[in-house]
C-alpha positions as CSV (number, residue, x, y, z in Angstrom):
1,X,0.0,0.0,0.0
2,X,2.6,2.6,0.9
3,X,4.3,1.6,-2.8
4,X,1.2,2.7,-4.6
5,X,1.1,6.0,-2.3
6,X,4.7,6.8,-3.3
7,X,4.0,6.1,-7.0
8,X,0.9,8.4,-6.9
9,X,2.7,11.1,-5.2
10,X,5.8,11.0,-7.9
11,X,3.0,11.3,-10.7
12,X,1.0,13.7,-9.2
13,X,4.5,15.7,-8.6
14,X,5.4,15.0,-12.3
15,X,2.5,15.8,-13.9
16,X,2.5,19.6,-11.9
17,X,5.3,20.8,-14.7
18,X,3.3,19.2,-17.8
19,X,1.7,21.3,-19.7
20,X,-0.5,20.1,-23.0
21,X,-1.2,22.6,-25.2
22,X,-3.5,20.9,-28.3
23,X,-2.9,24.4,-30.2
24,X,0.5,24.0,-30.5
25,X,1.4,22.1,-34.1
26,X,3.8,18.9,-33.0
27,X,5.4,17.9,-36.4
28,X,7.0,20.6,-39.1
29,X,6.7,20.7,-43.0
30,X,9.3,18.0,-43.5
31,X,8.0,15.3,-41.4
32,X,5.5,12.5,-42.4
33,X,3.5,9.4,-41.1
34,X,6.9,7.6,-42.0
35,X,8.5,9.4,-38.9
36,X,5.8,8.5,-36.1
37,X,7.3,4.9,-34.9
38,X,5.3,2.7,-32.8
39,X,2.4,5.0,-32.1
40,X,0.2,4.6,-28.8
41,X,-3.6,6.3,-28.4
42,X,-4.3,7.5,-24.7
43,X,-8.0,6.8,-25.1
44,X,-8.1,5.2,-28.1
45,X,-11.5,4.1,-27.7
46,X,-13.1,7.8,-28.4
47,X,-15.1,8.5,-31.5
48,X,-12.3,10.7,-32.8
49,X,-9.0,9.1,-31.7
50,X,-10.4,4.9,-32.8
51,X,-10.8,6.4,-36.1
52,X,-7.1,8.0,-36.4
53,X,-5.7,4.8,-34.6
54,X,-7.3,2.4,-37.6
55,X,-6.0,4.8,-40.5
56,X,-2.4,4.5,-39.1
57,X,-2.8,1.0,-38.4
58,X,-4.1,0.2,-42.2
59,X,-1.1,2.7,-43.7
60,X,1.5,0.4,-41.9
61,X,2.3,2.4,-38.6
62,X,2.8,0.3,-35.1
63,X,-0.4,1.5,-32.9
64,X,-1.3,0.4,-29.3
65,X,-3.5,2.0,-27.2
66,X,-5.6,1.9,-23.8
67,X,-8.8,3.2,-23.0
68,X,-10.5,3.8,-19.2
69,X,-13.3,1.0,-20.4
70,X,-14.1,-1.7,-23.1
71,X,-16.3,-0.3,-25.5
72,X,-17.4,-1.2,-29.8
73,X,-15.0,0.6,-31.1
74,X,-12.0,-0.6,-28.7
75,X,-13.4,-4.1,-29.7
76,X,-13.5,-3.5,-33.7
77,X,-9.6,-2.2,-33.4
78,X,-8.9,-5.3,-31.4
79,X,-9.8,-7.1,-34.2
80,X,-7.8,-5.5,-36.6
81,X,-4.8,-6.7,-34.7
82,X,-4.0,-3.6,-32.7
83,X,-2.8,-3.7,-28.9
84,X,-5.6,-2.2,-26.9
85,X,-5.2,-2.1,-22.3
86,X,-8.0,-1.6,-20.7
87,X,-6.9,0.9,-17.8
88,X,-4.4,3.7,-17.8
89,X,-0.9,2.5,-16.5
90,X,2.5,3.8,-17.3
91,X,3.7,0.5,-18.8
92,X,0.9,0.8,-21.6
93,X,3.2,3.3,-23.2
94,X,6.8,1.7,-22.7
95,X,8.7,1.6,-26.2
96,X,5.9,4.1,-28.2
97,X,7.6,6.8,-30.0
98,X,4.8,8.7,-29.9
99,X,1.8,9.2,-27.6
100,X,-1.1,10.9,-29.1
101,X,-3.4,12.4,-26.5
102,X,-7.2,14.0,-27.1
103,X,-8.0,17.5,-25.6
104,X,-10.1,14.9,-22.6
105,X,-6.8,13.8,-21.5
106,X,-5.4,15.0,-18.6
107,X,-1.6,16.4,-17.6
108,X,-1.6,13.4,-14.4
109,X,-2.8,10.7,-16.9
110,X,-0.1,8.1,-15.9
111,X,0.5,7.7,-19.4
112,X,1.4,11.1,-20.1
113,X,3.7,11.2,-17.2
114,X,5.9,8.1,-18.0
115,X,5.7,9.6,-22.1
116,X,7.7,12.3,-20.7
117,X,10.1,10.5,-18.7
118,X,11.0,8.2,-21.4
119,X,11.5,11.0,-23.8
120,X,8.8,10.2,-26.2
121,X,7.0,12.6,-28.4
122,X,3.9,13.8,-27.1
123,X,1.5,15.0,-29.7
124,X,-2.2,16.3,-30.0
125,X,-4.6,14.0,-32.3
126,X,-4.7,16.7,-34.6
127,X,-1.3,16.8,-35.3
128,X,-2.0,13.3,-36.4
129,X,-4.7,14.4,-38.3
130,X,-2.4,17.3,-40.2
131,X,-0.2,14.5,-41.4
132,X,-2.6,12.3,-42.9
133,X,-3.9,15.7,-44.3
134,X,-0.7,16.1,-46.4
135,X,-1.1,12.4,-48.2
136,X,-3.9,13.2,-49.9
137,X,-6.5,16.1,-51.6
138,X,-7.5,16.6,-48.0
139,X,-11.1,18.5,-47.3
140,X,-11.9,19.6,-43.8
141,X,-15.3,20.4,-42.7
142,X,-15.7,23.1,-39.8
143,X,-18.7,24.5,-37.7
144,X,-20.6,24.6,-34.4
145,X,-23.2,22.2,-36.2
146,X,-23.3,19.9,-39.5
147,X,-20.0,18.8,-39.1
148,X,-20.1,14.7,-39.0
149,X,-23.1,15.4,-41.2
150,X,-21.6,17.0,-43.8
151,X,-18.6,14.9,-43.6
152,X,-20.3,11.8,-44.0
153,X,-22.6,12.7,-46.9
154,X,-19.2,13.8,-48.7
155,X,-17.1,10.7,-47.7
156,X,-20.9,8.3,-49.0
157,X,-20.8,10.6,-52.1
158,X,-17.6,10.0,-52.9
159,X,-17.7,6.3,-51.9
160,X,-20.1,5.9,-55.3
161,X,-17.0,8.2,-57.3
162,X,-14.8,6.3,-60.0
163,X,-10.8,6.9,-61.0
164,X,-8.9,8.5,-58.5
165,X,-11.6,9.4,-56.1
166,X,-12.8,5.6,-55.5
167,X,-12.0,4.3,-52.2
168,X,-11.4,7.9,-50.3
169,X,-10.2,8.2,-46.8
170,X,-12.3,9.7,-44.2
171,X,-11.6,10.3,-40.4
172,X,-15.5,11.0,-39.0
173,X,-16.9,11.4,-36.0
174,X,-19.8,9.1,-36.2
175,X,-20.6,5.8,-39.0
176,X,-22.0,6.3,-42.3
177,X,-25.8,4.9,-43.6
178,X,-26.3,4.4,-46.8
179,X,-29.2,2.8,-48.5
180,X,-26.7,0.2,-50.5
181,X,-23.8,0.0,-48.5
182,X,-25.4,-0.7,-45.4
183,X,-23.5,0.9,-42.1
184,X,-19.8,1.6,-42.2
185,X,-17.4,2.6,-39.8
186,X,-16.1,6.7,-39.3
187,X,-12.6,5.6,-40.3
188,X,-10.9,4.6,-43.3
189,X,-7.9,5.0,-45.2
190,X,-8.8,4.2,-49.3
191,X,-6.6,4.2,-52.3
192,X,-8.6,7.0,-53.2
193,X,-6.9,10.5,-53.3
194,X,-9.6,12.5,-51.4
195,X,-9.0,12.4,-47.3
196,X,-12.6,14.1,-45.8
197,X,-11.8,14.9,-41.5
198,X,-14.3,16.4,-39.5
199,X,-12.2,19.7,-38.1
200,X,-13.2,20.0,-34.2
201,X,-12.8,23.7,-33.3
202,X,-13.4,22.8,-30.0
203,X,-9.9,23.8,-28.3
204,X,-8.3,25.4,-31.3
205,X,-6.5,22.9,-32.6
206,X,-7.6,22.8,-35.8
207,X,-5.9,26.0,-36.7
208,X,-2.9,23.3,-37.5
209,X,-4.8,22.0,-41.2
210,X,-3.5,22.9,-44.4
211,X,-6.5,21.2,-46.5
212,X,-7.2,21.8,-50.2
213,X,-10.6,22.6,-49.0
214,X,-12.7,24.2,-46.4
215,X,-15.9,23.9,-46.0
216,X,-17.5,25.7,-42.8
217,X,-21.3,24.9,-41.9
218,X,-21.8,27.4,-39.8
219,X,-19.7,30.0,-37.3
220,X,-22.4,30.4,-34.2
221,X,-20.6,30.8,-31.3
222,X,-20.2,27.7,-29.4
223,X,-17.0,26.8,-26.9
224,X,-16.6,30.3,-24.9
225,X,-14.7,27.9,-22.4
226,X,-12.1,28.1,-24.9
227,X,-12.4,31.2,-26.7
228,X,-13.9,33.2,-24.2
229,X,-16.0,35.4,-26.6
230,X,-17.9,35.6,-30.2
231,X,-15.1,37.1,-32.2
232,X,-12.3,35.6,-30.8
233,X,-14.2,32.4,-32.1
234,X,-15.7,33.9,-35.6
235,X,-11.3,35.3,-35.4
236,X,-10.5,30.9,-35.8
237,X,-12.5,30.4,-38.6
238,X,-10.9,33.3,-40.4
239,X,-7.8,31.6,-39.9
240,X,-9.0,28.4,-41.0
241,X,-10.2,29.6,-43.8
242,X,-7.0,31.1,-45.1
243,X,-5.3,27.8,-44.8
244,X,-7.1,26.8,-47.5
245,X,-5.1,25.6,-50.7
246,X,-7.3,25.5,-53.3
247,X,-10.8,26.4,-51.9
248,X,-13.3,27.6,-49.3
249,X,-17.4,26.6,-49.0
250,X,-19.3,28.4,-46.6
251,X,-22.9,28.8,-45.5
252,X,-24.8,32.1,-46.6
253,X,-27.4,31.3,-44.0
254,X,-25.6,31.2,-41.0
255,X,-25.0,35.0,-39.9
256,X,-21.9,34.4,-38.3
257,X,-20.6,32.4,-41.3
258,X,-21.4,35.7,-43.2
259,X,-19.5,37.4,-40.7
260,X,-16.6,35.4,-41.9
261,X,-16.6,36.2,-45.3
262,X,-16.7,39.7,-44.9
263,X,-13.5,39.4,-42.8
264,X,-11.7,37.0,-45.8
265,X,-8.2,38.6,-47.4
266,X,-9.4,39.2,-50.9
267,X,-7.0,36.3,-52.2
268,X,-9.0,34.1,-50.2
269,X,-12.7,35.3,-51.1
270,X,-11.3,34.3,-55.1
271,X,-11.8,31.0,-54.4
272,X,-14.5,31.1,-52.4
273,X,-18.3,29.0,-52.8
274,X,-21.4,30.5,-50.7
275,X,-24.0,28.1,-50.5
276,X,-27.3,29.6,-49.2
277,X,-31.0,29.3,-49.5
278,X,-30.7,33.6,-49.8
279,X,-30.6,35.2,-53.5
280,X,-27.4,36.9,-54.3
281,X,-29.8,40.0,-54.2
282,X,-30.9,39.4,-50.4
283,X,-27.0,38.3,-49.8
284,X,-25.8,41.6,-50.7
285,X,-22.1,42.1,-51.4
286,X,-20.3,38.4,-51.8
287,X,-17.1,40.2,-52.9
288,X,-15.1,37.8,-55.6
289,X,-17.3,34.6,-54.2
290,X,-19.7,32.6,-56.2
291,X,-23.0,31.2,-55.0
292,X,-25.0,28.0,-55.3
293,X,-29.0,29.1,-54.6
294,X,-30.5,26.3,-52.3
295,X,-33.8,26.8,-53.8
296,X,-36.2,24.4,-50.7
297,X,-39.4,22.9,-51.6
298,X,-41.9,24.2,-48.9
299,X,-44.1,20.9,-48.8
300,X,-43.3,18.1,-47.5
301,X,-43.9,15.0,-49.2
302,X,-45.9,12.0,-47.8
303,X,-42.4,10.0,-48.5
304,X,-40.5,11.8,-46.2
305,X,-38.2,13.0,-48.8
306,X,-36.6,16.2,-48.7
307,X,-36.8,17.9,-52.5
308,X,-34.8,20.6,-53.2
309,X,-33.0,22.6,-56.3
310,X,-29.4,23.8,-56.7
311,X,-29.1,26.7,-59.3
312,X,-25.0,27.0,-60.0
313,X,-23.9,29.6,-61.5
314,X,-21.6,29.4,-64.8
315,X,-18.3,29.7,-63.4
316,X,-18.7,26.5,-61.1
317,X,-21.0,24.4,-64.1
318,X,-19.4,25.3,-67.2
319,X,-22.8,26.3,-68.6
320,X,-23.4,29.9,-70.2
321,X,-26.3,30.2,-68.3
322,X,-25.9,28.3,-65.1
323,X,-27.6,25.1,-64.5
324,X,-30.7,23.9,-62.2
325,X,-30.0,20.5,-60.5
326,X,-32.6,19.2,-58.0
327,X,-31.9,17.0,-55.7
328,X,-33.8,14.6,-53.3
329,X,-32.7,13.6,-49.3
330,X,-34.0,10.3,-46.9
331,X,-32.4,12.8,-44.2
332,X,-35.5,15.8,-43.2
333,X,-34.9,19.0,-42.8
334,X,-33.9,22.2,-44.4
335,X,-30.6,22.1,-42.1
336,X,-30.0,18.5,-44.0
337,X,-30.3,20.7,-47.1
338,X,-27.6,23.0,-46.5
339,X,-25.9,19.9,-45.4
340,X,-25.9,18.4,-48.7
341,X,-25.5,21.0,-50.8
342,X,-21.9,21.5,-48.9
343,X,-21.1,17.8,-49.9
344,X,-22.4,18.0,-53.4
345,X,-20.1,21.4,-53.9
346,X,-17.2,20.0,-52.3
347,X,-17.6,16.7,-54.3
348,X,-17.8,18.2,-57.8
349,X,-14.3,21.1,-56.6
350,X,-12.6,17.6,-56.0
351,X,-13.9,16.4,-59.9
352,X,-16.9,14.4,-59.6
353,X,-19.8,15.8,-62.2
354,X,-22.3,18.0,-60.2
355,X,-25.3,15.2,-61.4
356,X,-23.8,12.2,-60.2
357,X,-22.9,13.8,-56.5
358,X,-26.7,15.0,-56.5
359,X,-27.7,12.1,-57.4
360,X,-25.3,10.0,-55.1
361,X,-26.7,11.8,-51.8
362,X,-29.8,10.5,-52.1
363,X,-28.4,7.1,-50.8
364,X,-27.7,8.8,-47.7
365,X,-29.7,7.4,-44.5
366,X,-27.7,9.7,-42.0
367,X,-24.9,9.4,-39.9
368,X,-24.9,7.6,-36.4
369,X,-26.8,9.4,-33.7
370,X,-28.4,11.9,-36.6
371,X,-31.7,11.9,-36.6
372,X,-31.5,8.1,-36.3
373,X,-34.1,5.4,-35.8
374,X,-33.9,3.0,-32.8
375,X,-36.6,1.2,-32.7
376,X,-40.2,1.2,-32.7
377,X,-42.8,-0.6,-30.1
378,X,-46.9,-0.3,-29.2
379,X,-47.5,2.5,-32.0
380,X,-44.3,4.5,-30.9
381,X,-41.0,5.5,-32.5
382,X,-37.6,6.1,-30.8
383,X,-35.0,8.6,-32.6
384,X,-31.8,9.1,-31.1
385,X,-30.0,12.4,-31.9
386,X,-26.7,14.2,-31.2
387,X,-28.0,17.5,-30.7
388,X,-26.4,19.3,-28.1
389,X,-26.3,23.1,-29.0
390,X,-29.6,25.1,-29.0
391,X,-29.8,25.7,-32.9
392,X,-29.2,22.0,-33.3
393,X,-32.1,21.1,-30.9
394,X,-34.2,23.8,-32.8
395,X,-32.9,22.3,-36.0
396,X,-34.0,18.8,-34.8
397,X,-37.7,19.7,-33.9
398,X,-38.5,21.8,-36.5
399,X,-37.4,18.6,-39.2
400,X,-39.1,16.3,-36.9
401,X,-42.2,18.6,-37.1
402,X,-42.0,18.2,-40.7
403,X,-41.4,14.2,-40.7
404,X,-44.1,13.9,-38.2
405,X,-46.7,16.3,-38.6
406,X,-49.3,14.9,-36.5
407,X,-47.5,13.5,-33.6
408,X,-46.5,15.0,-30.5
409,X,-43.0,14.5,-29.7
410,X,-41.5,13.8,-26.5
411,X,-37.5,14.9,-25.6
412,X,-35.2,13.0,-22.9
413,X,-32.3,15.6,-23.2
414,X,-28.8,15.5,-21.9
415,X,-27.4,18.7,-21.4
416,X,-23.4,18.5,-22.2
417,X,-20.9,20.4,-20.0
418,X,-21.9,22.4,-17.1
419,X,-20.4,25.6,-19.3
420,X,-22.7,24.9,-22.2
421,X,-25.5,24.4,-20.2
422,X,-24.3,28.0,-18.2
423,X,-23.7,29.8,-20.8
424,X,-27.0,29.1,-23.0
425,X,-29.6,27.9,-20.7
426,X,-32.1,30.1,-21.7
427,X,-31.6,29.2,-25.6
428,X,-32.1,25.4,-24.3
429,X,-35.3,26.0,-23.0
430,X,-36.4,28.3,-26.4
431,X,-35.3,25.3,-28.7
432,X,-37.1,22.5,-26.5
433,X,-40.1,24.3,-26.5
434,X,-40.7,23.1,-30.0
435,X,-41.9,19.8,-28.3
436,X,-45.2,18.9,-26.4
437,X,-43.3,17.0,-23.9
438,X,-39.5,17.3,-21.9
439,X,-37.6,15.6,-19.1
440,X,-34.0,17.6,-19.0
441,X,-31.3,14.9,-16.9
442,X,-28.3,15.6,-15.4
443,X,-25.4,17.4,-17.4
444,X,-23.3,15.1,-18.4
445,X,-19.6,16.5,-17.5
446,X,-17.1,15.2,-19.8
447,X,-14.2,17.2,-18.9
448,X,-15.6,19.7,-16.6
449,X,-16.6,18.8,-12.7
450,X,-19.2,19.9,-10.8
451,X,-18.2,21.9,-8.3
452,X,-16.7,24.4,-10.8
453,X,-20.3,25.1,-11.8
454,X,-22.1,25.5,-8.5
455,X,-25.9,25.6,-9.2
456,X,-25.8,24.7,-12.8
457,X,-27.9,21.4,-14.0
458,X,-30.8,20.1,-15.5
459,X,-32.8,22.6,-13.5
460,X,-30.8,25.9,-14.9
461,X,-33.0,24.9,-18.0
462,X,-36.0,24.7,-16.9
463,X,-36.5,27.5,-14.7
464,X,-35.3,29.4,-17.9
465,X,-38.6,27.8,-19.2
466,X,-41.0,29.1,-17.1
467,X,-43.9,31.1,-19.0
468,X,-42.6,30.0,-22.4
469,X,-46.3,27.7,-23.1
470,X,-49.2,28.4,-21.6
471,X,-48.4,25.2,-19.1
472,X,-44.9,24.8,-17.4
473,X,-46.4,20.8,-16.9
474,X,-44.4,20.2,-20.6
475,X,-40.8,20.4,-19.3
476,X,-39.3,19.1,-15.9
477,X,-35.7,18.4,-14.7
478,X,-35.2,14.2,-13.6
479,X,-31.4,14.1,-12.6
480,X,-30.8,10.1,-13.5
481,X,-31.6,9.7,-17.1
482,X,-32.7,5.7,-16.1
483,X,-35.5,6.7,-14.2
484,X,-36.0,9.9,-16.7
485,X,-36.8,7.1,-19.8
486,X,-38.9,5.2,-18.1
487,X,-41.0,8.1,-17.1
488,X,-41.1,8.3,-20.7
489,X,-42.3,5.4,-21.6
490,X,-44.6,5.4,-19.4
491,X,-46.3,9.0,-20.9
492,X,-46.2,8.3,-24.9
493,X,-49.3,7.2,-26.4
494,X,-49.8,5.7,-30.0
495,X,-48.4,7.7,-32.6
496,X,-46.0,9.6,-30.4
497,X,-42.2,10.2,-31.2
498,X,-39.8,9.9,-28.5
499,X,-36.3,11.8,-29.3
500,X,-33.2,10.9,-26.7
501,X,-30.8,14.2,-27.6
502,X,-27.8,15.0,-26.2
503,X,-23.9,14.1,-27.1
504,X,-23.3,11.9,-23.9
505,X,-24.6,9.4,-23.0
506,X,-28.3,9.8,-23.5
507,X,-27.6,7.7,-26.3
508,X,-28.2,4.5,-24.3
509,X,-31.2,5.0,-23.1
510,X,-33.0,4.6,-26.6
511,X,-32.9,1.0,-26.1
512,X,-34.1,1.5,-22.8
513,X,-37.5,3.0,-23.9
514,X,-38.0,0.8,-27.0
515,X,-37.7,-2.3,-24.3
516,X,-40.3,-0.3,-21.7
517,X,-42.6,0.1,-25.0
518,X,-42.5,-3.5,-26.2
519,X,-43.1,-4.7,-22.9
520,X,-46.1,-2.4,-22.3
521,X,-47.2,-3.6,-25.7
522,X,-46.8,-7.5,-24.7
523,X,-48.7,-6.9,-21.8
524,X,-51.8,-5.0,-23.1
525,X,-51.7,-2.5,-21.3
C-alpha cells in the first residue's frame, strides 16, 4: 500500500510541470507518417481518436493503445490486430515513440507522465490528423453544427465516385448509412486521393490543417470555455479559412458564417463558394465569391423525402447560363439541405460531375446518432440524436415537425458540459419548447466537474422555461436519465415520437425505452 502511495505522489509531482497545449502544431513541413514509430492512443476508444488509430494502423504504422473501459470501437480495433489495455498505466506506453493524447486527457494521466520521462513525443490527435492531411486532396469540414453530417454525406458521395476518387479516406466522428452500402465505420484509409476529417474547433486545434478545401457549416458561437467570446471564435475560422489551398465553402445562411466572409483577405474570397437558400440580391455584397442558390421545396412530401433545387452559377457548371439541378434527401430538414448542398459542392471542386454527386446523396440514411431510428414498439417510435447546441435542438424539432406532422413529440435531453448548459440555458429551453413534452437529466460532464459550476444542472433549464407555453407541466428536470426514460415510456401514447438528444450518454437510453414500450405492448396495457 505505501508503494502505490509513493507512485501516486511521484506522478502527481510530475504531472505539476506538464503542460498540453493541443494548439501548438507537434510535427514541421518535412516530417510524415513515416516518422511516427510505434504510435500509442491515450483513449483510443473515443469516436475521434479509434478512427485515427485504424487509419495509421491500415497505412503500416505500429499502434497500441488503452482506454478507461471496453467499448465497440475498442473491440472492432482489437480485431484489426492492434494492442488495446483496458486501464491507464505507465507501462501501456513503454517503447511508443509517440503518444497521441485528445483534448479529454489530462496532464496526471499516468501515461502522459511516463511519455515524458521516457523522452517520447507527445502530440495532440490533430497533429496526427495534419499528417494524414498532407497524403492526400485533404477536405476539412468546420462549424458549431453539421460537421459529422456534412462529412459523412461527402465521404458516402464519394464512396459511389470512379478513378482516383474511389475508395477515399475519411476520419469521421460518427458511422456512415447508406441505402446500399449498409453501415460503415467513421474511419478509413482508401486508395482513393480524397482524405474528408471532420475539423473540431473545440480547443483550437484545428488552426494546425492545411486542407485543399474548407468547407465551414456554420460559425455560431459555441465553446466560450475556450475562446472566451464571439469574435475571438468567428477570429479561428478566419484563420482556417485562409489555410485553405485551393478552396473555401461556406454557409450564406448562417449569420456568423457571413461574418466570416466579410473578414476574408481578398486572395481568399477568389476562391470562395457561398452556398445559401438567400438570392445573391438578399445576400448583398459576396465580394469575388460565387453562389450555389438552395432553392427548398416548402411541402413536404408524404415519403418523407426532402426535394430541393441547386441553381449554379456558370463559373462553377461550365454552362453559359448556369444550370438547375434538384436534388432529393431520406435525411429531413432544411438544415440536411444545407448539409448536402456543402457535400455535393465540395464533391464536384474535388472532380466528380455535379449530377452524379446530387444524385449520389440521395443514398444517404444519415450518420450515427443523426436523426436516427432506434426502434419502434406499441405505435411508438424512438429517434436518437446528437444534438447538443440550441440551434441544433431547434434544428431537430423543426425537421421532426415536418417528418411527423401529427405526432407530439417527446424529448429525454442530456445537457453537455456544465459551461454549455451555463452559458446558454435560456436558448435550451427556447429550442425545447418546440416539443409537447420534456424531461432535462443531469449534465453530463465530460471534462468539466461539478463543483466548478455551482448551481448549474438540469434545472438551470427549466426554470429558464417558465412562462414559455401556456403550461410549465411540458418540461421538468429528472437528474438520472434511467428513471427519466422510463417516465417516458410510461407517458407516450400511440403515434407519439420519443427523441433521446444529447452528445453523452443519453444515447443509451434509446434502447431502454423501446424495451419499456414493447413490454407495455406485450402486456396489453
Amino acid at each position: 500500500m505505501q508503494g502505490s502511495v509513493t507512485v501516486l505522489s511521484e506522478i502527481t509531482s510530475n504531472a505539476e510541470s506538464i503542460k498540453l497545449d493541443p494548439t501548438k502544431a507537434a510535427f514541421g513541413s518535412s516530417q510524415g507518417i513515416q516518422d511516427l514509430g510505434h504510435t500509442h492512443f491515450i483513449g483510443i476508444g473515443g469516436a475521434g481518436m479509434s478512427v485515427l488509430a485504424e487509419i495509421l494502423h491500415e497505412q503500416g504504422v505500429e499502434v497500441s493503445g488503452s482506454d478507461r473501459s471496453s467499448n465497440a470501437k475498442t473491440q472492432r480495433l482489437q480485431s484489426l490486430g492492434i494492442t488495446v489495455s483496458i486501464g491507464h498505466d505507465a507501462s501501456h506506453v513503454h517503447g511508443a515513440k509517440t503518444v497521441v493524447y485528445s483534448s479529454a486527457v489530462r496532464a496526471d494521466n499516468p501515461e502522459i507522465v511516463e511519455a515524458v520521462r521516457q523522452g517520447s513525443q507527445i502530440v495532440h490527435r490533430s497533429d496526427i490528423l495534419s499528417l494524414i492531411m498532407q497524403t492526400k486532396h485533404s477536405v476539412t469540414v468546420a462549424g458549431a453544427h453539421g460537421k459529422t453530417t456534412t462529412s459523412s454525406l461527402l465521404a458516402h458521395i464519394l464512396l459511389q465516385g470512379q478513378g482516383s476518387l474511389a475508395d477515399p479516406s475519411y476520419a469521421i466522428g460518427g458511422s456512415i448509412q447508406s441505402s446500399d452500402g449498409g453501415t460503415l465505420d467513421g474511419g478509413h484509409a482508401g486508395s482513393g486521393s480524397a482524405f474528408v476529417a471532420e475539423a473540431d474547433e473545440s480547443d483550437g486545434s484545428f488552426d494546425k490543417y492545411h486542407p485543399d478545401i474548407v468547407v465551414i457549416t456554420n460559425v455560431e458561437a459555441d465553446h466560450l470555455d475556450h475562446y472566451g467570446t464571439a469574435e475571438r471564435y468567428r477570429a479561428a475560422f478566419v484563420r482556417h479559412a485562409g489555410h485553405a489551398k485551393r478552396y473555401v465553402v461556406i454557409c450564406g445562411d448562417d449569420e456568423g458564417a457571413l461574418q466570416v466572409l466579410n473578414a476574408l483577405d481578398a486572395q481568399v474570397l477568389e476562391h470562395t463558394i457561398v452556398y445559401s437558400t438567400r438570392s445573391a440580391e438578399e445576400l448583398g455584397d459576396l465580394h469575388e465569391a460565387a453562389l450555389v442558390q438552395i432553392v427548398h421545396e416548402s411541402e413536404h412530401e408524404q415519403d418523407g423525402a426532402e426535394r430541393f433545387t441547386l441553381i449554379w452559377p456558370s463559373e462553377l457548371s461550365q454552362a453559359q447560363d448556369g444550370i438547375e439541378v434538384p436534388v432529393q434527401l431520406r435525411i429531413p430538414g432544411i438544415h440536411n439541405a444545407r448539409n448536402a448542398t456543402a457535400a455535393i459542392v465540395a464533391a464536384h471542386l474535388l472532380g466528380m460531375g455535379i449530377e452524379q454527386a446530387s444524385a449520389a446523396a440521395a443514398g444517404f440514411l444519415g450518420a450515427s446518432r443523426r436523426f436516427q431510428l432506434r426502434g419502434q414498439a406499441d405505435g411508438v417510435q424512438v429517434v436518437d440524436d446528437y444534438a447538443h447546441h440550441p440551434t441544433e435542438i431547434e434544428a431537430l424539432l423543426q425537421a421532426a415537425r415536418r417528418r411527423y406532422p401529427q405526432a407530439r413529440l417527446h424529448v429525454l435531453f442530456q445537457p453537455h458540459l456544465f459551461s454549455r448548459t451555463k452559458f446558454f440555458a435560456h436558448e435550451f429551453a427556447q429550442a425545447l419548447s418546440l416539443a409537447d413534452d420534456v424531461i432535462v437529466t443531469g449534465v453530463y460532464p465530460a471534462r468539466e466537474k461539478q463543483e466548478d459550476f455551482p448551481g448549474v444542472g438540469a434545472q438551470s433549464i427549466v426554470d429558464e422555461a417558465q412562462g414559455m407555453k401556456p403550461s410549465d407541466n411540458w418540461i421538468s428536470a429528472v437528474a438520472d436519465m434511467q428513471v427519466a426514460a422510463q417516465m417516458v415510456a410510461l407517458r407516450v401514447r400511440s403515434g407519439d415520437v420519443v427523441f433521446t438528444v444529447g452528445a453523452g450518454d443519453i444515447t443509451d437510453m434509446g434502447p431502454v425505452v423501446v424495451h419499456a414500450l414493447q413490454a407495455r405492448e406485450s402486456s396489453g396495457h
